[in-house]
Structures are given as structure tokens and as C-alpha cells.
C-alpha positions in Angstrom: 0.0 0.0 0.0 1.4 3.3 -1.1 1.9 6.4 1.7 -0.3 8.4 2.4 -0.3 11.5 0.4 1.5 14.4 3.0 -1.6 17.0 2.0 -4.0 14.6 3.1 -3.1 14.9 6.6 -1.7 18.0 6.9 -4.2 20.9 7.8 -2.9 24.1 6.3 -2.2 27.4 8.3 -2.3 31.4 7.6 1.8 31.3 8.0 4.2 29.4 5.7 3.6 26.5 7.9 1.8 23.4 8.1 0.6 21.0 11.1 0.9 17.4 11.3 -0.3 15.2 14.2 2.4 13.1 15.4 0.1 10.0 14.6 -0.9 10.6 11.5 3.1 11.2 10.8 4.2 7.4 11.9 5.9 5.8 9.4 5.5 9.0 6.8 7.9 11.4 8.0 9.7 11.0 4.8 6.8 12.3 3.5 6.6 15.8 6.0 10.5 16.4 5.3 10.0 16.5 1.6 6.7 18.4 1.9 8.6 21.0 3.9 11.4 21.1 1.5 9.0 21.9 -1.3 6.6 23.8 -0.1 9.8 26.0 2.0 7.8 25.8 4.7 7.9 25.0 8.7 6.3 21.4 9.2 5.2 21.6 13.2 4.5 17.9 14.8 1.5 18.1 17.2 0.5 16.0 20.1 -2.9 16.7 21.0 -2.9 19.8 18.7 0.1 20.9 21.0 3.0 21.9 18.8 6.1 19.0 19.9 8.5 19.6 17.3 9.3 21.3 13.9 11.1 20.6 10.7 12.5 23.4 9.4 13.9 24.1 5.8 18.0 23.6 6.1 18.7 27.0 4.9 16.1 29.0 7.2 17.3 27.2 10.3 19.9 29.5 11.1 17.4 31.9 12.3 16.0 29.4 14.6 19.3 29.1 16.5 19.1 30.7 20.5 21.7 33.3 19.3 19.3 34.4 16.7 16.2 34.2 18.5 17.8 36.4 21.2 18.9 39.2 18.7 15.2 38.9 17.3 13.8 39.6 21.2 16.5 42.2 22.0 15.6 44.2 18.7 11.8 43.9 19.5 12.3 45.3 23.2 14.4 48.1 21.5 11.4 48.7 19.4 9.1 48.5 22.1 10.9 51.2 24.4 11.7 53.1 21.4 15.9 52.9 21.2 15.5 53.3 17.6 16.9 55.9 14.8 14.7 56.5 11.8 17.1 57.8 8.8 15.6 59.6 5.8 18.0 58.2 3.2 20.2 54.7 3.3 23.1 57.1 3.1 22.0 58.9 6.1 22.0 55.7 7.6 25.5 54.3 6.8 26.9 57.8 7.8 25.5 57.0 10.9 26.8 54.0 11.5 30.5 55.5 10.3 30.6 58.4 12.8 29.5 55.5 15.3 32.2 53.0 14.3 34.5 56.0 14.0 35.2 55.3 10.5 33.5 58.8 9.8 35.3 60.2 6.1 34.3 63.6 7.1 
């Protein structure tokens, strides 16, 4: 008997994701891996509709790594309390950076 096909037991989401219960994955996780592959998308394992586990596309998962995910909170809490510079050009922004750096030309 033939797998099952993945999109038959995956429910699709609003995000580039996809759920699959972990007991409709047995013995067709082959199957979810090459569905997140092609689809570039996040494959999350439930249990009980509680997320357990994800396969993520090898070339996004760097920004899954705890360094990253920290950097991502510590720029959202300098968001939140405003510690941020708005820059009308790129070049205002680089010149910026420069004068910071002390690599300012001027």
C-alpha cells in the first residue's frame, strides 16, 4: 500500500507553515520532510494539537538558532521602548553607523 499523500493529513495554516499530528506522521515522515522542503515551509508535529516539534527548511534554520532568536527579542524590546533611529535616506544611515564605528570620512 502506497503512503499516504502528505496533504491529506496536513491541515494548512495562515503562515508558511503546516501542522501534522504526530500519529498521522508514523511511518511518513519522509513524506513531511519532503513536503517542507517543497513547499519552503515550517512542518510543526502536534500532540494533542500541542506543537512538539518542527522541521524546518536547512537553509532558514539558522534563524532558529538561540543566538538568533535572542537578537530577534532584543531588537523587538528596543522597538518597544523606542531605542530606535529613523534615517531619511540609506546614506544617512550608513553615515550614521561611520561616525559611530569612527570610520567617519568627514
Amino acid at each position: 500500500m502506497p503512503p499516504t499523500q502528505v496533504t491529506t493529513y496536513t491541515h494548512g495554516m495562515g503562515e508558511n507553515a503546516f501542522e501534522v499530528p504526530l500519529d498521522e506522521a508514523d511511518g511518513h515522515l519522509p513524506d513531511v520532510i519532503s513536503a517542507a522542503a517543497e513547499r519552503n515551509a515550517i512542518a510543526y508535529l502536534t500532540d494533542h494539537g500541542r506543537r512538539v516539534a518542527a522541521i524546518v527548511p536547512a537553509d532558514e534554520a539558522w534563524y532558529w538558532t538561540s543566538g538568533w532568536q535572542s537578537a530577534e527579542a532584543e531588537a523587538d524590546a528596543d522597538t518597544r521602548e523606542g531605542r530606535v533611529r529613523t534615517f531619511d535616506s540609506t546614506d544617512d544611515m550608513f553615515a550614521e553607523i561611520d561616525a559611530v564605528r569612527g570610520d567617519d570620512p568627514r
